[in-house]
C-alpha positions as CSV (number, residue, x, y, z in Angstrom):
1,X,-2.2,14.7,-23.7
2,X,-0.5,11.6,-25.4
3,X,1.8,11.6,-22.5
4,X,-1.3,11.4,-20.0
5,X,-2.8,9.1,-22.1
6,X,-0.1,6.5,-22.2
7,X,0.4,6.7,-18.2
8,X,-3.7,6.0,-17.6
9,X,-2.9,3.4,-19.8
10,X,-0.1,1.9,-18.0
11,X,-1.7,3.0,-14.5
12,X,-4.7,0.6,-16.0
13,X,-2.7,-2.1,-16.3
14,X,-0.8,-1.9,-13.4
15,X,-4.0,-1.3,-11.5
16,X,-5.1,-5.1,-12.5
17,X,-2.7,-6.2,-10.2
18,X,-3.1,-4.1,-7.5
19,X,-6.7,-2.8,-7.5
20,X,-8.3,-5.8,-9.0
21,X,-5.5,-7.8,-6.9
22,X,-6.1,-6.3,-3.5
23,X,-9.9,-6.8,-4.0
24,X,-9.7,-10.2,-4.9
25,X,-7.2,-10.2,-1.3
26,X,-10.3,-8.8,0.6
27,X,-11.4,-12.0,0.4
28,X,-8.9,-13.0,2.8
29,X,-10.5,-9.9,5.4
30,X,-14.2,-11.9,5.7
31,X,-12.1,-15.1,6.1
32,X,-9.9,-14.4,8.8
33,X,-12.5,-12.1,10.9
34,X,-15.2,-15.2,10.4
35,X,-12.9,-17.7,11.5
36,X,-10.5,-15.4,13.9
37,X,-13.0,-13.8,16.4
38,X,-12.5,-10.7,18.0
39,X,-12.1,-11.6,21.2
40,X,-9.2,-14.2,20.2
41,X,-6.6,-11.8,19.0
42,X,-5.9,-13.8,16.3
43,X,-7.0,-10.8,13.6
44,X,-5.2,-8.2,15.9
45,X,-1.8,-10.9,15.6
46,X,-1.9,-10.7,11.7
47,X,-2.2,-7.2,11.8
48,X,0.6,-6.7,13.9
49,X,3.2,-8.3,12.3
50,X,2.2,-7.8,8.4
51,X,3.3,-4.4,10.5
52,X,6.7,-5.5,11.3
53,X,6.7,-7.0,7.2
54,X,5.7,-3.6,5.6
55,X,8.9,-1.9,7.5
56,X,11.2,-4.3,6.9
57,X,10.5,-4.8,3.4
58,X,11.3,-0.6,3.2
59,X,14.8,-1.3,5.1
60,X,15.4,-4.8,3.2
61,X,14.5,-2.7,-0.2
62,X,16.4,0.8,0.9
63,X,15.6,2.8,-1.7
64,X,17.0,0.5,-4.4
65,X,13.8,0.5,-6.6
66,X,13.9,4.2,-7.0
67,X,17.2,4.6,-7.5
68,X,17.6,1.4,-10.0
69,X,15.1,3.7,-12.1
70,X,17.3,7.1,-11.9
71,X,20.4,5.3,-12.3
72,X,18.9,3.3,-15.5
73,X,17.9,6.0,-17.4
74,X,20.7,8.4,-16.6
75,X,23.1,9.0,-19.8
76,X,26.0,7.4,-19.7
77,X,24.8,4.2,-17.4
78,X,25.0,1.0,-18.5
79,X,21.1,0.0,-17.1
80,X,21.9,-4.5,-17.7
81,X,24.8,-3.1,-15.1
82,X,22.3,-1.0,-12.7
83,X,20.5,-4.0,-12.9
84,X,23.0,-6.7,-12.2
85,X,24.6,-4.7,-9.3
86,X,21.1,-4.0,-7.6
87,X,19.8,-7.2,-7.8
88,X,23.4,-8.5,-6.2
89,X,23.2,-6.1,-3.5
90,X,19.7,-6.6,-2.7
91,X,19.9,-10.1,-2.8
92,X,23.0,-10.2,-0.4
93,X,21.2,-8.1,2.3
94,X,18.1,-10.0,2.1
95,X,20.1,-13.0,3.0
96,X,22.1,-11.5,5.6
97,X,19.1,-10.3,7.5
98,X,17.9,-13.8,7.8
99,X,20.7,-15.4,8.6
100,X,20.4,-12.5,11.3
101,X,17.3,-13.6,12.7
102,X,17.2,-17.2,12.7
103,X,20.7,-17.1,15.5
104,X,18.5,-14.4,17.3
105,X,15.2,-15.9,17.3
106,X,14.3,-16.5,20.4
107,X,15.2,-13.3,21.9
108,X,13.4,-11.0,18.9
109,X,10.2,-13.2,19.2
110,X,10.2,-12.7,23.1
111,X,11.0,-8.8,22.2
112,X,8.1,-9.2,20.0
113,X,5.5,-10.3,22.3
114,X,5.6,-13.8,20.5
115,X,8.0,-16.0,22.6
116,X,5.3,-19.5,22.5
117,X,5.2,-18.5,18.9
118,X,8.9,-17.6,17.5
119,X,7.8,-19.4,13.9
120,X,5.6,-16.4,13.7
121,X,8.5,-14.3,13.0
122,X,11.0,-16.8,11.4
123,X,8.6,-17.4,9.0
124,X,8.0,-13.1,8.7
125,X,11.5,-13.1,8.5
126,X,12.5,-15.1,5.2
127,X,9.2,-14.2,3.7
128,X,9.9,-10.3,3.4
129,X,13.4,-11.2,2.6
130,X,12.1,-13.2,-0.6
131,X,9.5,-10.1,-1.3
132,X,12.6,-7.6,-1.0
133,X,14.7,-9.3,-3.7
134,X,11.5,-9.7,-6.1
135,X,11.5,-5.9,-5.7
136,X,14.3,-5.9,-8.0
137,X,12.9,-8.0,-11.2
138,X,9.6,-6.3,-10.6
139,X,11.6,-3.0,-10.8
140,X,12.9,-4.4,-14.0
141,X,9.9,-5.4,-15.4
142,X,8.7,-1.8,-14.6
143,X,11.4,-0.5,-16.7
144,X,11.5,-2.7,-19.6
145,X,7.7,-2.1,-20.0
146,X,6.4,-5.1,-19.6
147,X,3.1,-4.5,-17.3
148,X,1.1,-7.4,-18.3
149,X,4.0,-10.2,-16.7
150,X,4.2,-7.6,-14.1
151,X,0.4,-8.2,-13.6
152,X,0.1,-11.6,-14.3
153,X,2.6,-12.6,-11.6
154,X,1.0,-10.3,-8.9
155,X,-2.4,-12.0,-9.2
156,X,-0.6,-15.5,-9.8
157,X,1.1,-14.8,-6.0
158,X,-2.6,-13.7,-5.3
159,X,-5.0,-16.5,-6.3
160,X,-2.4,-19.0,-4.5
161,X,-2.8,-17.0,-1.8
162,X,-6.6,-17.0,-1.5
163,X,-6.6,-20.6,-2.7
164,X,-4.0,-21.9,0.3
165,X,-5.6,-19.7,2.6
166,X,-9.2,-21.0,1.8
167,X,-7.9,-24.7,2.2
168,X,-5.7,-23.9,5.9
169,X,-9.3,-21.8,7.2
170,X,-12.0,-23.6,5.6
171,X,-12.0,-26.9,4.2
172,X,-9.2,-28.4,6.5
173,X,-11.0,-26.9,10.0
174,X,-14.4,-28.4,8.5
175,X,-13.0,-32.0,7.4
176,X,-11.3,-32.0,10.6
177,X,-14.4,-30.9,13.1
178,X,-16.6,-33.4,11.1
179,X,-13.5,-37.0,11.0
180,X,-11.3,-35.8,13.1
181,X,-7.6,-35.7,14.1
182,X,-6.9,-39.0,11.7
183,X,-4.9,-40.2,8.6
184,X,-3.7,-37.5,6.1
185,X,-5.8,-34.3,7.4
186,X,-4.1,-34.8,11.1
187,X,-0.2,-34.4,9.2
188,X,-1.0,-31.2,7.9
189,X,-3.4,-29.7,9.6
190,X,-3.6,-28.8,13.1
191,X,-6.2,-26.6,14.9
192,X,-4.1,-24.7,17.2
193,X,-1.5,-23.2,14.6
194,X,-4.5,-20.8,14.1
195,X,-3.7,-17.4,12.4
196,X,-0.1,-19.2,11.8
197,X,-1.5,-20.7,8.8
198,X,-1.8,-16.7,7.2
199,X,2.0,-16.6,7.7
200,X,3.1,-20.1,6.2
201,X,0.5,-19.3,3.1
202,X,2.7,-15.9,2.5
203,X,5.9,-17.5,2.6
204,X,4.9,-21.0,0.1
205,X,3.7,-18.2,-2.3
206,X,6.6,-15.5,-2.3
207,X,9.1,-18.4,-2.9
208,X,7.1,-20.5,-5.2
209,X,7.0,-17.0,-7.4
210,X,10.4,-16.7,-7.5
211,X,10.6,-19.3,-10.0
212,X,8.9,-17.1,-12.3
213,X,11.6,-14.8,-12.8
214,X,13.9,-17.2,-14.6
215,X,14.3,-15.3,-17.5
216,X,14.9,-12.0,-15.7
217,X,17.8,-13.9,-13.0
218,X,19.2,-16.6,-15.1
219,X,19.0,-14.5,-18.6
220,X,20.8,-11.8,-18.5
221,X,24.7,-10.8,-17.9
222,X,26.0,-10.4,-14.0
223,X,28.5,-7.5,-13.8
224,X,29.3,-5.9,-9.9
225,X,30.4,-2.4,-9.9
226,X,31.7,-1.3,-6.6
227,X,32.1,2.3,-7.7
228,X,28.2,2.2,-9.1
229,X,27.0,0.9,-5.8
230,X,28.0,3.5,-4.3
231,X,27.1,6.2,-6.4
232,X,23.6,4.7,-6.1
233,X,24.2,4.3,-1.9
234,X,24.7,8.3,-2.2
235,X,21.6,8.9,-4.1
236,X,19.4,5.8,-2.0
237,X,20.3,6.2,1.8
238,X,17.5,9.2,2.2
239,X,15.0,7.6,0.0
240,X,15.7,4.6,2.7
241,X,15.2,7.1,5.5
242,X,12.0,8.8,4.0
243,X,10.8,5.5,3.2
244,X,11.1,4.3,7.1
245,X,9.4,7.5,8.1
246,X,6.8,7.2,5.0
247,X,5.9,3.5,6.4
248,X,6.0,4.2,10.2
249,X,3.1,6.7,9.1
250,X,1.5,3.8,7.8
251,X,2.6,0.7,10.3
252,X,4.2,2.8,13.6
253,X,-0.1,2.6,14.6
254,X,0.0,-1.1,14.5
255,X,3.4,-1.6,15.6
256,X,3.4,0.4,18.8
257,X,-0.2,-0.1,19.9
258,X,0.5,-3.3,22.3
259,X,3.4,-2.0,23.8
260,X,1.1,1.4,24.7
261,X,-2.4,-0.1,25.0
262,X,-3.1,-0.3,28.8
263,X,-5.8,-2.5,28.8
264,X,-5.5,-6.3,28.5
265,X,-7.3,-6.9,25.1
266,X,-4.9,-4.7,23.2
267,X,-4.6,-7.4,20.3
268,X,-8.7,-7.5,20.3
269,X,-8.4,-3.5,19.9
270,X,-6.3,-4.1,17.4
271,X,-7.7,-6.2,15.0
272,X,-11.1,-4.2,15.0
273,X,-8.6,-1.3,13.9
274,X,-7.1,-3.4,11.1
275,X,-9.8,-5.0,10.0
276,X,-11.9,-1.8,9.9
277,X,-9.1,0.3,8.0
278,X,-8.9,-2.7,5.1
279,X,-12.4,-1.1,4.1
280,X,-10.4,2.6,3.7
281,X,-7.4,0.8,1.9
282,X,-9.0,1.0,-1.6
283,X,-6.9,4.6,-1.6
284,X,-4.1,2.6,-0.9
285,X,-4.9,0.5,-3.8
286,X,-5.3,3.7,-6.5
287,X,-2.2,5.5,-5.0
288,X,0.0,2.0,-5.6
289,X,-1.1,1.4,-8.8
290,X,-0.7,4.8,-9.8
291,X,3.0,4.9,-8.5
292,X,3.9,1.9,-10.1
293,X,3.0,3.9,-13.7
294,X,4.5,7.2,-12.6
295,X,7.3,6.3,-10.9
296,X,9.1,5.0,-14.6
297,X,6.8,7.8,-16.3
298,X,8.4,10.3,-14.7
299,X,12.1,10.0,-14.7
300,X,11.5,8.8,-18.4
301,X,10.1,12.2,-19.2
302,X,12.2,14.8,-16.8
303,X,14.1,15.7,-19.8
304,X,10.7,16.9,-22.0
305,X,10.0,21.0,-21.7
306,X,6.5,20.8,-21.2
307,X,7.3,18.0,-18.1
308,X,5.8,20.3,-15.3
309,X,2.7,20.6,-16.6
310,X,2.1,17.5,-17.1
311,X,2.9,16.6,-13.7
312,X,0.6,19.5,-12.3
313,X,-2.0,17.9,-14.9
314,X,-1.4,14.0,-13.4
315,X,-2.2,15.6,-9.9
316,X,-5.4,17.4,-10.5
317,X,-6.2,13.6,-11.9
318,X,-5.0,11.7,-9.2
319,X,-6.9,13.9,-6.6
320,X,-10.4,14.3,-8.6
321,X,-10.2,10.1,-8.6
322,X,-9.3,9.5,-5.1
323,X,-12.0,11.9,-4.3
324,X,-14.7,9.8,-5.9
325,X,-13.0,6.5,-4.5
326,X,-13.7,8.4,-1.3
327,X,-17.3,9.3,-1.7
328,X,-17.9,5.6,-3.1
329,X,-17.0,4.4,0.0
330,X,-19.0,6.4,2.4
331,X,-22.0,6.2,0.5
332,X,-21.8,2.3,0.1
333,X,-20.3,1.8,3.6
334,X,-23.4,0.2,4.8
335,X,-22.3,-2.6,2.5
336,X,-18.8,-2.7,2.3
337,X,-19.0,-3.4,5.6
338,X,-20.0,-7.0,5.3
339,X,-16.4,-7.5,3.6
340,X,-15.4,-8.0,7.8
341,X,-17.0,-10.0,10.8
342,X,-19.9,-7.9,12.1
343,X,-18.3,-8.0,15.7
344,X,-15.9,-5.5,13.8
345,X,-18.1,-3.0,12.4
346,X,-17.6,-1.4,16.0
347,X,-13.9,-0.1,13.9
348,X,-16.2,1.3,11.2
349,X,-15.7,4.8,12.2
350,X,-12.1,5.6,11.4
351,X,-12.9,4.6,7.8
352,X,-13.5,8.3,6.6
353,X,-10.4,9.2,8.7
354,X,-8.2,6.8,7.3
355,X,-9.3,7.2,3.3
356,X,-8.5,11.1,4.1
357,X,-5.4,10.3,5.0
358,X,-4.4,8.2,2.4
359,X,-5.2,10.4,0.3
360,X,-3.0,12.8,1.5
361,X,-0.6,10.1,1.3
362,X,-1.0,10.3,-2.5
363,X,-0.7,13.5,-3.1
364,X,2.7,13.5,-0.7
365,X,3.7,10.9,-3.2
366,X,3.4,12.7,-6.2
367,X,4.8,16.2,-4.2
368,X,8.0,14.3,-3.5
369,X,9.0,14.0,-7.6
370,X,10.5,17.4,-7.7
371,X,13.4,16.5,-4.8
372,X,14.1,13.2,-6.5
373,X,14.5,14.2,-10.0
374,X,17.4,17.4,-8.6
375,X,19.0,14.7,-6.8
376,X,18.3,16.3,-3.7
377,X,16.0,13.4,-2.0
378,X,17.4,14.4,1.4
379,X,14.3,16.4,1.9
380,X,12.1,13.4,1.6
381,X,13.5,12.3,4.8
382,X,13.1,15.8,6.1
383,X,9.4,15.6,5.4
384,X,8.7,12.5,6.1
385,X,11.3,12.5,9.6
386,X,8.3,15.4,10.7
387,X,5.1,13.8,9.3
388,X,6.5,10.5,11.7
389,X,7.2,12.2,14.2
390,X,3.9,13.8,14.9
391,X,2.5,10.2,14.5
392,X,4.2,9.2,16.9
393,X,3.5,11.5,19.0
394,X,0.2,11.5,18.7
395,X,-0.3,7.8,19.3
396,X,1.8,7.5,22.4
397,X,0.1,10.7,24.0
398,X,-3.5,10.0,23.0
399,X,-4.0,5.8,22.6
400,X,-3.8,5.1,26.2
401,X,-6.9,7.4,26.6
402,X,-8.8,6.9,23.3
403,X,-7.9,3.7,21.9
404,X,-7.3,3.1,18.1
405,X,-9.4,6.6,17.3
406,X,-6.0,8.0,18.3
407,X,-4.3,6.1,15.6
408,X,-6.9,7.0,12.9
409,X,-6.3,10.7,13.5
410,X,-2.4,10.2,14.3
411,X,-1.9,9.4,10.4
412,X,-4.3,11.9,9.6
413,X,-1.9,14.6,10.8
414,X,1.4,12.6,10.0
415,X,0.6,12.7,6.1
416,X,-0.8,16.6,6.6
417,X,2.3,17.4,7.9
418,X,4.3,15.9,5.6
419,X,2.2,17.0,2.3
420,X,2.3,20.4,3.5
421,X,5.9,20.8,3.7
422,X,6.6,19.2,0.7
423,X,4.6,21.9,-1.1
424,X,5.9,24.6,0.4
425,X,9.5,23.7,0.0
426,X,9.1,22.5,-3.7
427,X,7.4,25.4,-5.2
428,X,10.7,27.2,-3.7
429,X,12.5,24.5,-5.5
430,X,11.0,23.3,-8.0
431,X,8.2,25.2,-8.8
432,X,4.8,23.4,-10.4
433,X,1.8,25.5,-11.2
434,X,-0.7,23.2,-10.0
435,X,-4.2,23.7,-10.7
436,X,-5.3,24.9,-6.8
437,X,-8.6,26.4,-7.7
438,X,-10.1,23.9,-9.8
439,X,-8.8,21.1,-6.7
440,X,-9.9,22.9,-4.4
441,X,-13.5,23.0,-5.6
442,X,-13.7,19.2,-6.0
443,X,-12.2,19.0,-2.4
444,X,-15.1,21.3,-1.5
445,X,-17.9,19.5,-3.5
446,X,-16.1,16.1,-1.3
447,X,-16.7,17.4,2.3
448,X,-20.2,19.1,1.1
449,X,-21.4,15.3,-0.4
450,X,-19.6,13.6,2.7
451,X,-21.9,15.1,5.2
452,X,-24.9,15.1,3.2
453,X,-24.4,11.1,2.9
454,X,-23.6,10.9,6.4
455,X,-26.8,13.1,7.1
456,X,-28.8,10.4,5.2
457,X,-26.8,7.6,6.6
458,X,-27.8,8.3,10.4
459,X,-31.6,9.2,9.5
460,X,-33.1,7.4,6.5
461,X,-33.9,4.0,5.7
462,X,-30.9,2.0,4.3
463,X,-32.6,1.8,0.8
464,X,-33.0,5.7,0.8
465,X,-29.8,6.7,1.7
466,X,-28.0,4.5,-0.9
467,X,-30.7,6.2,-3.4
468,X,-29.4,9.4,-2.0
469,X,-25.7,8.9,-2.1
470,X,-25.8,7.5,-5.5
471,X,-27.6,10.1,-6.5
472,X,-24.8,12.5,-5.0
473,X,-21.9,10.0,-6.7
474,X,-23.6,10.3,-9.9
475,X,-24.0,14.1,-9.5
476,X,-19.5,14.1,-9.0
477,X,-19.2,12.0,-12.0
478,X,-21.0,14.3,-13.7
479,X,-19.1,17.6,-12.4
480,X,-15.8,15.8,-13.9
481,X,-17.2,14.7,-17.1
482,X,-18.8,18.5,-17.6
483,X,-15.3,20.4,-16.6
484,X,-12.2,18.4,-16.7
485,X,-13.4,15.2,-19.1
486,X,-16.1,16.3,-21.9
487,X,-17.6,13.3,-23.9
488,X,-16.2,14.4,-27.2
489,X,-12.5,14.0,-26.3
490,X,-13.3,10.0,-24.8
491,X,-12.8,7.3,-27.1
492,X,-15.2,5.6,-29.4
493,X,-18.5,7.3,-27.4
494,X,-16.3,10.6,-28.5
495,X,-17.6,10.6,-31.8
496,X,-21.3,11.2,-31.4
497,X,-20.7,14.1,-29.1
498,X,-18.6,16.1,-31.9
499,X,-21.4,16.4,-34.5
């Protein structure tokens, strides 16, 4: 229980910069769907390449941050030299990929769709360069156990973000509609840059943080082992592979759906799709700031006996919490859904889709421990290699008829197929008595509750349907607090329930 209690602590913390983070980044969502419309693409642009970003930061990244923490707390490593020798190899990569695309530029941007706009993907280009070297240090802040400069720089990249993106959206357009194209406001902004601006904010930000690391790139001792490198290459190259597949189920939607859209307003499609899913991504926010705790917590404790069932224990939790994340959602959907442009809320519906997927997501995630910590993370590619390639397949057969529906659904069964494989192989190899029964109940009391809020959703008064699905939220709460978290074990509120 110690053990569990110190990860929810670290997952807390942790979860500052990405729950508490991403929220604050929603405010970006309402921005850009107000000021990008629709109709204009602009939304559907964004979503596209931050698509191209989130796989290339996986292939710029290849597995490093995984195996920097096997390779740190293995016996006999020297972890300031694990460090050291990621940090140079990463760092050489990163620079070689845009050295790579800046010669190439204009025929990847005209590959890309983007050939009047090849700063669009310059400017993607060193960006998730600079974000896949700050891997590294964040990796090592991770290690060292240092969450709250872990956190503190996450929202510090944040609140520049919103700040820089407020001024390039909001202020600027408005001084410049009301004065005009004159003096200082004509040098640096200009109207028809558009959802450029998103893409110039990322990259001031992710190099202005880089400064922030002093201590962790200037302080410490730089040794290059060749022979380390590629002991770590051995152990990395199918995390790098599961982690392509494992993002293609997330990005291969957004990536693929202009090339496969038949109808002219595929980038309109589009950014009523992403806009729509940024609702669901509040699993994607629990599941990362869970793995940034579990992750370290994990390898740190694979030599403990009782390290199974604690792992079978952080599951249960993990799923019970998602589940209520879920259920939040739909029953408050009918106000989340001001966080984007009403001439979005036509995307509304692949929401629930989406959540459940990311879900499965999670609990893929925590699955895939057992092949890491035998050294056998081959299968991860395995499993995730299948769960893309139904994706995949999916989209390409179905969009062209369907539309982004067929995209909701294709993750859907991309993160099924790769959950269930993963837990039918591992209990062969590493077997984990996980607590089935008492999941599968909440998972049942979850699709009962769904239905019954979207029952009251489609015919009661708004007011009486929130009444109702808080009601049912409150009524889940309770069902976790009776059988998995009774009062008298919580802190301080604890003590008047053991008299």
């Amino acid at each position: 229980m110690a053990n569990l209690k110190s990860l929810a602590k670290d997952t807390a913390i942790y979860g500052l910069s990405s729950i508490v983070g991403r929220f604050l980044n929603y405010l970006l969502v309402p921005l850009y769907t107000a000021k990008l419309s629709a109709a204009s693409g602009g939304y559907g642009i964004i979503t596209n390449v931050y698509a191209y970003t989130a796989l290339l930061m996986v292939i710029l990244t290849y597995g490093m941050e995984t195996t920097f923490f096997r390779f740190a707390n293995k016996e006999g490593e020297d972890p300031q030299k694990v460090y050291s020798t990621t940090l140079m190899s990463v760092g050489f990569t990163s620079l070689l990929f845009v050295v790579l695309v800046l010669t190439f530029i204009s025929p990847i941007s005209s590959f890309m769709g983007y050939a009047d706009h090849p700063s669009y993907i310059w400017v993607m280009a060193v960006t998730v360069a600079i974000d896949a070297f700050q891997c590294i240090p964040f990796a090592y802040l991770r290690y060292k156990k240092r969450p709250i400069k872990f956190a503190t720089l996450k929202l510090l990249n944040i609140f520049m973000a919103i700040a820089l993106n407020l001024m390039f959206f909001l202020v600027l357009p408005a001084i410049y509609e009301s004065n005009g194209a004159t003096g200082l406001i004509a040098q640096i902004y200009d109207p028809t840059v558009g959802a450029g601006y998103a893409f110039y904010v990322n990259l001031f930000c992710s190099a202005a943080l880089t400064f922030f690391f002093w201590k962790e790139l200037v302080g410490i001792k730089y040794q290059f082992d060749k022979a380390l490198l590629r002991r770590m290459f051995s152990y990395s190259w199918p995390i790098l592979v599961l982690g392509i597949a494992g993002i293609l189920n997330q990005t291969a939607d957004k990536i693929l759906f202009p090339y496969i859209y038949e109808r002219s307003d595929a980038h309109t499609q589009l950014g009523i799709y992403g806009a729509a899913s940024k609702i669901a991504m509040i699993m994607a926010m629990i599941t990362q700031a869970f793995r940034y705790a579990y992750e370290p917590f994990v390898f740190g404790k694979s030599k403990d006996k009782d390290n199974r069932e604690t792992y079978a224990q952080a599951m249960k939790f993990f799923i019970i919490f998602t589940l209520l994340a879920f259920l939040v959602v739909i029953g408050y959907l009918d106000v989340l859904k001001h966080i984007i442009g009403r001439d979005y809320w036509s995307g509304l519906r692949v929401v629930p889709i989406v959540m459940a997927a990311e879900i499965m997501m999670g609990v893929y995630f925590n699955l895939s421990f057992w092949y890491k910590l035998i050294d056998k993370t081959i299968w991860g590619a395995w499993f995730s290699g299948a769960g893309c390639a139904v994706l995949i397949a999916v989209n390409v057969l179905f969009v062209p008829r369907y539309g982004y529906m067929a995209c909701a659904w294709a993750g859907f069964a991309g993160y099924a197929t790769a959950m269930v494989l993963s837990y039918i192989v591992g209990q062969k190899k590493y077997p984990i008595n996980y607590p089935l029964k008492s999941i599968g109940v909440y998972v049942a009391i979850t699709v009962l509750f769904y239905f019954c809020m979207n029952f009251a959703n489609e015919h009661l008064p708004n007011w009486a349907a929130l009444a109702v699905n808080t009601v049912l939220v409150i009524m889940f709460v309770a069902h976790i607090i009776y059988h998995d978290m009774p009062l008298k074990s919580l802190p301080v509120v604890g003590k008047y329930f053991r008299k």
